[in-house]
N, C-alpha and C positions, 0 to 999 in steps of 0.2 A: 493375464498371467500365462507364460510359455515355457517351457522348459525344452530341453533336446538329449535326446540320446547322445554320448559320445561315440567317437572313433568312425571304423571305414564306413556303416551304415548310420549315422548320424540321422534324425528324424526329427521332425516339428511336431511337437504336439500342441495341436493349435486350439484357439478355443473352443472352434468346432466339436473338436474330439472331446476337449473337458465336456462338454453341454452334455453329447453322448454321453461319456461316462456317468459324468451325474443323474442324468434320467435312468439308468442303469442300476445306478444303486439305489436308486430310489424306487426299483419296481415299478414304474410307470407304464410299463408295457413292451409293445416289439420296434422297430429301431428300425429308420429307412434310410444308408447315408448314402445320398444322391452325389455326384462329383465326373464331370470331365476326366476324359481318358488321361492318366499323369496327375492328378491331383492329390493323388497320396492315402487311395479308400485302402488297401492293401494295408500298407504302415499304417491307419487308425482302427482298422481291424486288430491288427496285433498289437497295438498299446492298450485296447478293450480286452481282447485275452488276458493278457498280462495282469491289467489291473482288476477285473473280474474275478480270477484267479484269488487275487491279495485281498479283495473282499470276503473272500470264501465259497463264491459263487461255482457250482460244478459246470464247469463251461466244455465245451466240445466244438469241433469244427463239422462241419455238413460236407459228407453224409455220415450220419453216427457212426463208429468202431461198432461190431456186432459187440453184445454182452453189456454194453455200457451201461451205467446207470441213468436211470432217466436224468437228465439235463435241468438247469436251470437257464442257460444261455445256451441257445444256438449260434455258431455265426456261419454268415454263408458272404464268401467272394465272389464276385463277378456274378452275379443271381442273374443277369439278363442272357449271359449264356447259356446259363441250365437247359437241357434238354426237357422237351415237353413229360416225360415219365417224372422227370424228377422234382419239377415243375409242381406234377398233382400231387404228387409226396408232402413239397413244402408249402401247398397249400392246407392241405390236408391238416398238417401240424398246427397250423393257425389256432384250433381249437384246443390244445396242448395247452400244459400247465408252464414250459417251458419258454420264456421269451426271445426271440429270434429277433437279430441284429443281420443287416442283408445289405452288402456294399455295391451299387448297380449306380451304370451309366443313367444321362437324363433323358435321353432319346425317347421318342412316344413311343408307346409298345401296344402290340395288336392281341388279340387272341387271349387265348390260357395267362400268357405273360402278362398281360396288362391288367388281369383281372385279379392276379396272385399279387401283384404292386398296389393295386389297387383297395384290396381288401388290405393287405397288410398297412398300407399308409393309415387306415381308419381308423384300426387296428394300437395304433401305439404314433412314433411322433417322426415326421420327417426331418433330418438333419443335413443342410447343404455343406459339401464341403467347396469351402474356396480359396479365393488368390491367396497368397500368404502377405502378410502384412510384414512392414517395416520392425516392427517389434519381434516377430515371429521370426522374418530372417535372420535379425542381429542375432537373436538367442544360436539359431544353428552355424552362423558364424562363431562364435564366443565357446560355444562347446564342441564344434563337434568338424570344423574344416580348420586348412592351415592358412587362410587368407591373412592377409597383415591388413595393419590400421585399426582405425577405430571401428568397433563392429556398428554402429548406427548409420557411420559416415557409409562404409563400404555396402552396408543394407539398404542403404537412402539409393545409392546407385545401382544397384541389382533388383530393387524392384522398380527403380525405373526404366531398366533397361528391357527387364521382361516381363513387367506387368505383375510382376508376385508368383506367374504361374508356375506354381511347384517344381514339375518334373524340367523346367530350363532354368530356375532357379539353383537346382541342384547341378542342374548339366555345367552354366557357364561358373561355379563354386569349385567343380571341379578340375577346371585347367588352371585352379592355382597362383593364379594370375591378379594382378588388381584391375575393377573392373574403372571401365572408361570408353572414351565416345567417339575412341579410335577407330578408322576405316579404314582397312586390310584389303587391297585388289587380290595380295596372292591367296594363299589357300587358306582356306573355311576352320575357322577355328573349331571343338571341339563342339560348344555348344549352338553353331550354324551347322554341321555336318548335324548333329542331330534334331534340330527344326528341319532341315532337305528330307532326311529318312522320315521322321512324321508325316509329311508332304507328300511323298513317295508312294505312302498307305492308303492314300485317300481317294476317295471316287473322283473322276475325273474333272466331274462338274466341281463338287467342294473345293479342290486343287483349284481349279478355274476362279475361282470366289476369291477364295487367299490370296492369287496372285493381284486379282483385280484391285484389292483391298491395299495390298502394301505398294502399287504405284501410286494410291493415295484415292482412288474413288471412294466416296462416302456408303455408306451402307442406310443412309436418311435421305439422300436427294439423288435426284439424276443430272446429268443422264452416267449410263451405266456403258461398258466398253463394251464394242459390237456381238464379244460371244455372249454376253449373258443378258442383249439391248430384247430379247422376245421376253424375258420372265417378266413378269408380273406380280404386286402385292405378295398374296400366298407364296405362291414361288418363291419368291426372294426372300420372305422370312424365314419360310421353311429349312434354304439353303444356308442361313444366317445360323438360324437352328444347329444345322448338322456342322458348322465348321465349328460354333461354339463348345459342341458334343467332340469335337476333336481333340478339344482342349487350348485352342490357337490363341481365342479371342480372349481380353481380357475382361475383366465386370462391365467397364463405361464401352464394351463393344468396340474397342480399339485393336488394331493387331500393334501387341510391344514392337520397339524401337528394333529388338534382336532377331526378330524376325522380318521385319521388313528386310534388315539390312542383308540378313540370310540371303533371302529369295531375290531380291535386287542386285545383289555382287557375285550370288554363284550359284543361282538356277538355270538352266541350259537356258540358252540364249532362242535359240527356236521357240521356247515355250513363252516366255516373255516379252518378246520382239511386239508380238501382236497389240500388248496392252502401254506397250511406250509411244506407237506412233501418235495417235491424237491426243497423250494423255496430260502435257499442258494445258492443249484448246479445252480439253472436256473442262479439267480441273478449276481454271478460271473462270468459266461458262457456270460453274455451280461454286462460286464462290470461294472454294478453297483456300485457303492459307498457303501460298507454297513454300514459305519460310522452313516448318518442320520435315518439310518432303525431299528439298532442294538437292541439300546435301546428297540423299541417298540415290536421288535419279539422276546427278551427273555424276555417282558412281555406276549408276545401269548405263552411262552411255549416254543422256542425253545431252543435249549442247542448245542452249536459248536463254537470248537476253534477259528474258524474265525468268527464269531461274538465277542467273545471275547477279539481277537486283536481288530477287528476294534474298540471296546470301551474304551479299554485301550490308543490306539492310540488316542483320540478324548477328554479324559481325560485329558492325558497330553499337548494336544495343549490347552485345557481351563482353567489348572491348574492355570496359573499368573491372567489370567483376571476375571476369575469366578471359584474361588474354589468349591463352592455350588455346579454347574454341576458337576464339577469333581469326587465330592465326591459320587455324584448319581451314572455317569456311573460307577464307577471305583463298587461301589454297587452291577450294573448290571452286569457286568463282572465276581462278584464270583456266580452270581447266576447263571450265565450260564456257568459255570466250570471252573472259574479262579485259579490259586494257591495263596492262604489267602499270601505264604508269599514273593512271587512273586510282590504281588502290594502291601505288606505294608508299604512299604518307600513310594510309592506314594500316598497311602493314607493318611501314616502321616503328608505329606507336604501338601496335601490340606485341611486337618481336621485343621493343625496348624494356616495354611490361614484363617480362616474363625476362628479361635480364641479357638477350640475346642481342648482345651491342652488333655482333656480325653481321647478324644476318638485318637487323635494320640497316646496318651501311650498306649493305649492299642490297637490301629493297629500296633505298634511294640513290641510288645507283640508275632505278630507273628514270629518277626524275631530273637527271643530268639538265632536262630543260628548265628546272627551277628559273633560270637566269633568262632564260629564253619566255617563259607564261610564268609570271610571276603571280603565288598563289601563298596567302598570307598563312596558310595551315602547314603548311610544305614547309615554309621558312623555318615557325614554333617548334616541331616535330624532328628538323635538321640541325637546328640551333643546340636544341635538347640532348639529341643524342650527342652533341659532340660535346657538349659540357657533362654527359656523364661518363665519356669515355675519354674525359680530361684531357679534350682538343680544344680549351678555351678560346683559343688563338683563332683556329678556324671558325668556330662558333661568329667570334667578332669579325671576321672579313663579311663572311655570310650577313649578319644584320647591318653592317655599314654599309654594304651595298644597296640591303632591303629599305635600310632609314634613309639613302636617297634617291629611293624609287619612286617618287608621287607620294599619294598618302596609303600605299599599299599598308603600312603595319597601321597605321592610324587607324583605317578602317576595320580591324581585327586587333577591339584590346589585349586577347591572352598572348596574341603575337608580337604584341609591342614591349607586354611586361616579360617576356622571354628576351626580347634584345634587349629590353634596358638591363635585367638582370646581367646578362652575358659584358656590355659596353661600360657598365658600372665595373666589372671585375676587370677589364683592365686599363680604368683609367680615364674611358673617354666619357666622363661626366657630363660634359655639354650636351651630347646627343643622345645619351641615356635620358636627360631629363626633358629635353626638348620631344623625344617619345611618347615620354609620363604624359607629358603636359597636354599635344597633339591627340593621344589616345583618351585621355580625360579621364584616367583610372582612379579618381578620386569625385568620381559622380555616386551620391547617395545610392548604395543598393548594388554597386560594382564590388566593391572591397570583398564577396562574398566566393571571390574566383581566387585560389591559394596563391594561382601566381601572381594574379595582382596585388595580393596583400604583401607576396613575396618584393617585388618591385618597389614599394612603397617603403616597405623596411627596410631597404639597402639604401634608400634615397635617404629618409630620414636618420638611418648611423650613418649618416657623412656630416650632418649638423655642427657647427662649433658647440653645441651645448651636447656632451655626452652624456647628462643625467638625463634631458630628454629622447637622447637615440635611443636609451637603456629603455626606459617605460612606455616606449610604444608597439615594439614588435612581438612579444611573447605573447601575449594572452589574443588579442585581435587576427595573429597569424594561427598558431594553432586551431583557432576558433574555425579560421578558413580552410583549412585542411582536414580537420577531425571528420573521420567514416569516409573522405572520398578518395579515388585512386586513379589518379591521373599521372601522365609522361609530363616531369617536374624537373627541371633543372636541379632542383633544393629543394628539401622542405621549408614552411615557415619555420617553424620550430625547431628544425635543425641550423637553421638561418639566426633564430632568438640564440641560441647556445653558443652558436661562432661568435657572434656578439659581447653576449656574457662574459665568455672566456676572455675575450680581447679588454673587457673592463675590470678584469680580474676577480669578476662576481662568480665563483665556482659554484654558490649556492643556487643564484638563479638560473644558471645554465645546466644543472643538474635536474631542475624544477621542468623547465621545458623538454626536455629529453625524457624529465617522466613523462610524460603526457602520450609519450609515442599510444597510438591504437594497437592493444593486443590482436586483433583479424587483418594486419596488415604485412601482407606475405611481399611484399617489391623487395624483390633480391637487393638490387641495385643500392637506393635509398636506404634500405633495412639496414645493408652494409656501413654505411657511412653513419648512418647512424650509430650505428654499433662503435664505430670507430671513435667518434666526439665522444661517448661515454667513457670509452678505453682513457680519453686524450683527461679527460676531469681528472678521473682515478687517479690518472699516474702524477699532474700536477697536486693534487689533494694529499699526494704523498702515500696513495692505497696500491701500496706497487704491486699485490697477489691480485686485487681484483681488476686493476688497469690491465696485466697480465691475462689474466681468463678473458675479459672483453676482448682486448686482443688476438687470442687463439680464433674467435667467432666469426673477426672480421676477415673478407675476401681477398686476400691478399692479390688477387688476378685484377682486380678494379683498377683499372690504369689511375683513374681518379683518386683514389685512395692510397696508391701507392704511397708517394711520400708519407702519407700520415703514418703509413704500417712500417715504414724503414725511421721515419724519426721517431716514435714513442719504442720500437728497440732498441733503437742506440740510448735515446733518453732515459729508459729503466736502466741498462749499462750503465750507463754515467752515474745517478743517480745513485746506485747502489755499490759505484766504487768497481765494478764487475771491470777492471781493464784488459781481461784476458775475452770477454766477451764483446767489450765495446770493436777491440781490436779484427776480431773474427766479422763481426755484423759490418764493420764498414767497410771491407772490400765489395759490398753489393751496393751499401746505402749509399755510398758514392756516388752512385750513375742514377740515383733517385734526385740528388741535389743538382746536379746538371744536366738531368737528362727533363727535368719538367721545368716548362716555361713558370713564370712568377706572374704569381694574379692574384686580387686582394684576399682570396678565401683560401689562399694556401699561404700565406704569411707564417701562420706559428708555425706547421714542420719544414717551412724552408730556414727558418729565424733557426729550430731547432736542429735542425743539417748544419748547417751554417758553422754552427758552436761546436757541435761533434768535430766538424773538420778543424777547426782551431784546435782540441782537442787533441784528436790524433796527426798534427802538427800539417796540415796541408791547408793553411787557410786561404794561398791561392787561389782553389776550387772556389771557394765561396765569394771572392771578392766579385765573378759578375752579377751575383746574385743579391748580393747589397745594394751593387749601384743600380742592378734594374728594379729591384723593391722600391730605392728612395726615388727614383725617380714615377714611379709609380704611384708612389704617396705623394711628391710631389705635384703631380696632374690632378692630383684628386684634393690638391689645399690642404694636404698633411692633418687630416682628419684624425682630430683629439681624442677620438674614441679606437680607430682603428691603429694610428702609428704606435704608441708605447713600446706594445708588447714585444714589438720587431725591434725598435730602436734597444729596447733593454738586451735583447740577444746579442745587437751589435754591441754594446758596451762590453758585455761577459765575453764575448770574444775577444775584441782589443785587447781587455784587461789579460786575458789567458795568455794573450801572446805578445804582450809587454810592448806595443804597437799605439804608441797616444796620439800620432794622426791619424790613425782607423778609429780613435775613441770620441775626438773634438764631435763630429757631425752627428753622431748617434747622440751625444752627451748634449749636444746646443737641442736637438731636436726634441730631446725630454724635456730639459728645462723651460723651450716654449710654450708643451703642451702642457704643462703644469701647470700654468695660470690657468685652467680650466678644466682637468681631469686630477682628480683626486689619485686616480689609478699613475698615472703619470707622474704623478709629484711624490710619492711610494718610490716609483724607481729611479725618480731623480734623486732623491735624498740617499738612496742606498748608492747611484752610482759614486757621489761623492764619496760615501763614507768608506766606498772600496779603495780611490783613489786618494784617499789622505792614508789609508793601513798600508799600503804598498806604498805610500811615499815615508813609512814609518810614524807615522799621527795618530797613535792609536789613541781615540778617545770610547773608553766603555760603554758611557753611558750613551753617544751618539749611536754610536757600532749595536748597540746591544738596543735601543730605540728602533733603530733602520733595520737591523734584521726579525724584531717582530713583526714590525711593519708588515714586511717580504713576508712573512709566516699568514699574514690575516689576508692576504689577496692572492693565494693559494700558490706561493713561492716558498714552503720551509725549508724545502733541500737547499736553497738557494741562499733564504736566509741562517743556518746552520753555517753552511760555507763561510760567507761572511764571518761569522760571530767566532767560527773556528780559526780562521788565518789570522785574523786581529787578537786572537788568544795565542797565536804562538809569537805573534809581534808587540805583544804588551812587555813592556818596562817593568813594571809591577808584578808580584807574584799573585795577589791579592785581586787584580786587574784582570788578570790571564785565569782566576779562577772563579771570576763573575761571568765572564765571554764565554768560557768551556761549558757552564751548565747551562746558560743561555742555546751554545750549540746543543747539549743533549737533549732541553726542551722542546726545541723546534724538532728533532729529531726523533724524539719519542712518541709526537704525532703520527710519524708515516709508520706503515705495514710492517714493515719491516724491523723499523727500529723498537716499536712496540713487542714485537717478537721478544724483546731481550729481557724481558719484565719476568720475574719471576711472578708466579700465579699466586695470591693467596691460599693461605693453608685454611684447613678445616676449622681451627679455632679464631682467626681473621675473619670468616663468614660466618661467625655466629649473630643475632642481632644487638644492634648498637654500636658490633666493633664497623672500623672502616679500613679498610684494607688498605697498605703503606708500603710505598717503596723505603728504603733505605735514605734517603736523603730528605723524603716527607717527614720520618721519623724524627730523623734530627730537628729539622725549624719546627716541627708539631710542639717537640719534649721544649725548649725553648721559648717557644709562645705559651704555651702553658706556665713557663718559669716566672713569665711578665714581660719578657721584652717585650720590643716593638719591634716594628717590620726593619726597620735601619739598625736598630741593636741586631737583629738576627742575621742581617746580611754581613754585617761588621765581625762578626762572630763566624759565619764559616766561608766567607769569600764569597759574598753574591749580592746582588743590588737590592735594592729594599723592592723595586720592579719586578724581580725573580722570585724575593718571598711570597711578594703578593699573587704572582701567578699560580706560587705553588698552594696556596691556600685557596683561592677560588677553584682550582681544579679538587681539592679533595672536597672543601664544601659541597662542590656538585655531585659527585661520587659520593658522597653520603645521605644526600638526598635532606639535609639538612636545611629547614627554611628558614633561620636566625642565627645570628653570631654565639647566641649563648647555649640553644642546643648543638651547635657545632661543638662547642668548646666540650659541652656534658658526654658528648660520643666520643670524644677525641680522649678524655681524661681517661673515657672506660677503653681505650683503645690500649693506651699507651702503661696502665697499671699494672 
């Protein structure tokens, strides 16, 4: 348990100090707290005051004020500087009734000194103070600096950076700054300038030790660098001694990462020169790791291939988890003689990581010889970025080239299921599968690689059986993907949801979007993600929360553009907004023609597409049809994938009163109907549009076909329907079945729910069930005895519409039988 002082002198009181304290008020005797120069004996001196004090204890500092009363606590700072007089004084006291607390360095001590520590340790209980722990910092972070973040997180990093040791725990706390594994050539930040001035203080030889330490010689093996190659054993501990007594070192006798970095980036270069020349040959001569060192000695200057593996290596162990680092070392690595094109695939995969589409193009930039050494990782990597920066197009030049290179992808599955994903998207299915098949991604024990499970699911939703595309890619791809972080064309699971949505299953595609990993920071991905949720919402008819997902997603994603221009113009439309829809399409415009058509961008080009019928340019849209169909065309007009598109071509047609733009969407439904349930939904509806506009109004079709549209997450759509067929019904009776048919469908979305008046206080008491004004009426009526046909007969609405309207309050009531509905309903309505 740690507490901290607040404000500008903030302080840890560490458990160290609780121990002292408790031994304190426990009378236990005199108090030896032993601690490295900077470890904070001054501040647990004075929290021992302090709380000494609040015991009741007459406490005094050394040397006593004349006149004082005798003492119960002495305390004495710095005792190892005492002068020898004052010395015999506090030894003297020893036999005192008074208990003496004495805050001294560890350093061995000779003479009178040694013998007054000496006696006094025997005397009462020695107390070490040391590094500050993780707990410890967070608490002085939390109370008592203005650091941001989490205090754990930012503690995690600051005692790793300086070993815990107090006084540069505080130093680098104080430049305000968040801490991280940045390396600065220019000038010495706040807590390097004060690791130099500690430095500065020290005997020449200890200096000597420190420097040796942080080009990375060991302080356990040799050999040692030529000034300190004569010490021996003693010697060398003793030396180990005094730099520890400095305060440098940390408990596991390491110099922290902030001081190496100190003394390596801006210790005069005459003094350090001496311990860089052989300090590879030494370092791998005694085994060393130079992985943790690398980085900081091709910041000292030096330049060697084997520095340069080892950060290559160390690179790509933190490429998934921390691209940032990655991106550093892999940085260091050409500074110290790397080949630019050698690590530009690896660069581009950690640059893509961390969301930096730029800069991976142009780290493969170096590898312009792709075509020239062709290398199946290079491909994956090139392929990737260009499908996240919604160069689909290019992506596919790049693997058609690579699919007829030899068996360059065959030999490298992830790089096959990268092209096939990319050649499925536009089209060219034969060589997408001929990939599959070559690479053999469907070998027991493969499937466990995301993108080839992603590969697999794009293969299988091409199937003429759309029930089976639906029930293989969600659970088996997520599964593939869940905890790891890889440079991914797609997610699976964002892959399961496009899907979903294209079947009109909004539930299952909701399903797989939950599953996202909450530890999954991919800007990129994240985004798109974020987006398909946006895309649910606003079909679900949840236009405040498709909205707010909206606001999160990256509008800068070239990739995602279209989706962030067609679900605003789509909430526009939707909610009738024409003065918005008007405004949003002078941009979304260049969204619709300015991105090529590829399978995964169907719904907001379908949804462009419509807007521009909309606001009267369907022009624009017309090459976009023809390169969609013929896209679905090359891919066998895939019963699970065309619908949803084909159904936008129809609502455009039909908007702009155009029935040879409607024939080919409209034959294209009705094919895939004989096999997609989702398809035959919107074939039935497109009919029923096309007989209300030829004046056909039939109710019960009209008012069938747009629930339909309501249960496969189209209500705005089907609304529409139900409303235009209510202003073209013959019948007044007819026209007022179809209008509450529209407000049902309508009272489902965000919006339109909005309009509900809330139950009152005496509605929410128990038993009652809370009633719109038209539930009221069929509620008071079914309790009279009609039936569902008597009641519709009676206020203008189909015996279909009663029944909806009671299974919606039944559920709302929570009611499990027809006859205690009925018992809540009578106490409702009395």
């Amino acid at each position: 348990m740690t507490r901290a002082v607040t404000g500008r002198d903030a302080e840890v009181v560490t458990e160290s100090a609780l121990s002292a304290l408790q031994i304190l008020a426990e009378g236990r005797g005199h108090l030896l707290l032993v601690g490295p120069t900077g470890f904070g004996k001054s501040h647990t001196l004075r929290h021992l005051e302090r709380s000494s004090r609040t015991l009741g204890l007459r406490t005094h500092r050394y040397p006593l004020p004349a006149g004082a009363e005798p003492p119960d606590v002495v305390l004495v700072d710095d005792a190892h500087l005492l002068p020898a007089r004052e010395l015999a004084v506090l030894g003297n006291g020893l036999g005192s009734a008074a208990r003496i607390v004495a805050a001294v360095e560890p350093a061995p001590a000779e003479g009178s000194f040694g013998e007054v520590l000496d006696r006094l340790a025997a005397a009462g209980t020695v107390v070490p103070l040391e590094a500050w722990t993780v707990d410890e910092v967070a608490t002085l972070i939390d109370h008592g600096t203005d650091a941001s973040g989490d205090p754990t997180a930012v503690a995690e990093a600051v005692v790793a950076a300086t070993g815990g040791l107090p006084w540069l725990v505080t130093d680098l706390l104080a430049e305000g700054e968040a801490v991280n594994d940045s390396h600065s050539a220019g000038q010495p930040s706040r807590a390097e300038r004060q690791v130099l001035r500690v430095l500065s203080r020290l005997p020449r030889l200890v200096n000597e030790m420190v420097m040796a330490l942080c080009v990375g010689y060991a302080i356990d093996r040799e050999p040692l660098p030529a000034s300190l190659a004569s010490l021996r054993g003693p010697a060398v501990r003793d030396l180990l001694d005094r730099v520890y007594d400095a305060g440098i070192l940390s408990r596991d006798g390491q110099v922290p990462p902030l001081v190496r970095r100190a003394v390596l980036r801006h210790a005069p270069r005459h003094r350090l020169s001496p311990y860089l020349v052989s300090a590879v040959d030494d370092l791998v001569t005694a085994g060393v790791d130079l992985g943790p060192l690398a980085e900081d000695l091709v910041g000292a200057g030096l330049r060697d291939p084997r520095l340069v593996a080892a950060l290559v290596e160390r690179g790509d162990a933190r490429s998934a988890e921390d691209p940032a680092t990655s991106v550093r070392l892999y940085a260091a690595a050409l500074t110290a003689g790397g080949d630019p094109a050698a690590l530009a695939v690896s660069r581009a995969q950690a640059l893509a990581l961390l969301g930096d589409l730029d800069g991976a193009h142009a780290a493969l930039a170096d590898v312009t010889a792709l075509h020239q050494t062709p290398d199946a990782a290079g491909i994956r990597v090139a392929a990737s970025v260009a499908v996240l920066d919604g160069q689909l197009a290019d992506a596919a030049a790049l693997c058609r080239w690579a699919a007829g290179h030899g068996d360059l992808l065959s030999r490298d599955a992830d790089a096959a299921a990268v092209a096939a994903y990319v050649l499925y998207g536009v089209g060219d299915a034969d060589t997408a599968a001929g990939l599959i098949d070559s690479a053999d991604l469907t070998t027991p024990g493969l499937t466990s690689s995301p993108v080839r499970a992603l590969a697999g699911a794009v293969r299988r939703s091409l199937d003429r059986d759309p029930a089976a595309a639906m029930s293989s890619p969600v659970a088996p791809a997520h599964r593939a993907s869940a905890g790891r972080r890889e440079l991914l064309p797609d997610r699976p699971n964002a892959f399961a949801a496009l899907v979903a949505m294209h079947a009109g299953d909004l539930a299952m595609a909701e399903s797989a979007l939950g599953r996202e990993t909450e530890t999954d920071d991919d800007r990129l991905l994240g985004s798109r993600h974020t987006a398909l949720v946006a895309w649910t919402r606003m079909q679900a008819g949840q236009y405040r929360d498709a909205q707010d997902a909206l606001d999160v997603v990256d509008a800068r994603s070239p990739r995602e553009q279209p989706w962030v221009w067609a679900m605003r113009v789509g909430l526009a439309r939707r909610q009738d907004d024409v003065r918005a829809l008007a405004r949003l399409w002078v941009d979304a415009r260049g969204a619709l023609v300015g991105h090529p058509v590829d399978l995964y961008s169907l719904l907001p080009l379908g949804e462009l597409g419509l807007a521009a019928a909309r606001m009267h340019e369907p022009e624009l849209a017309a090459p976009v049809w023809n390169r969609a169909m013929a896209l679905l065309d090359r891919l066998g007009n895939p019963p699970l994938w065309s619908p949803a598109f084909h159904w936008y071509g129809v609502q455009a047609a039909i908007l702009t009163n155009r029935p040879q733009a409607l024939t080919p969407h409209a034959a294209a439904l009705l094919g895939a109907a004989r096999t997609s349930p989702y398809a035959a939904v919107l074939a039935r509806a497109g009919r029923a549009w096309v007989a209300v506009l030829g004046g056909d109004v039939d109710p019960a079709s009209v008012e069938s076909a747009a629930r339909a549209l309501g249960a496969v997450g189209q209500r705005w759509e089907g609304a529409r329907l139900a409303g235009h067929a209510a202003a073209r019904a013959a019948d007044r009776r007819d026209a007022a079945v179809l209008m509450e048919c529209a407000r049902d469908l309508l009272a489902a979305t965000s919006n339109g729910a909005a309009r509900h008046t809330p139950p009152s206080p005496a509605e929410s008491k128990a038993g009652v069930v809370a009633l719109s004004p038209r539930e009221r009426e069929v509620v008071e009526l079914i309790l009279s005895g009609m039936t569902y046909r008597q009641v519709g007969e009676s206020l203008y609405l189909s015996a279909k519409t009663v029944e909806h309207h009671m299974a919606r309050i039944k559920r709302r009531s929570g009611a499990t039988t027809r006859a205690e509905l009925l018992e809540r309903l009578s106490l409702t309505v009395s």
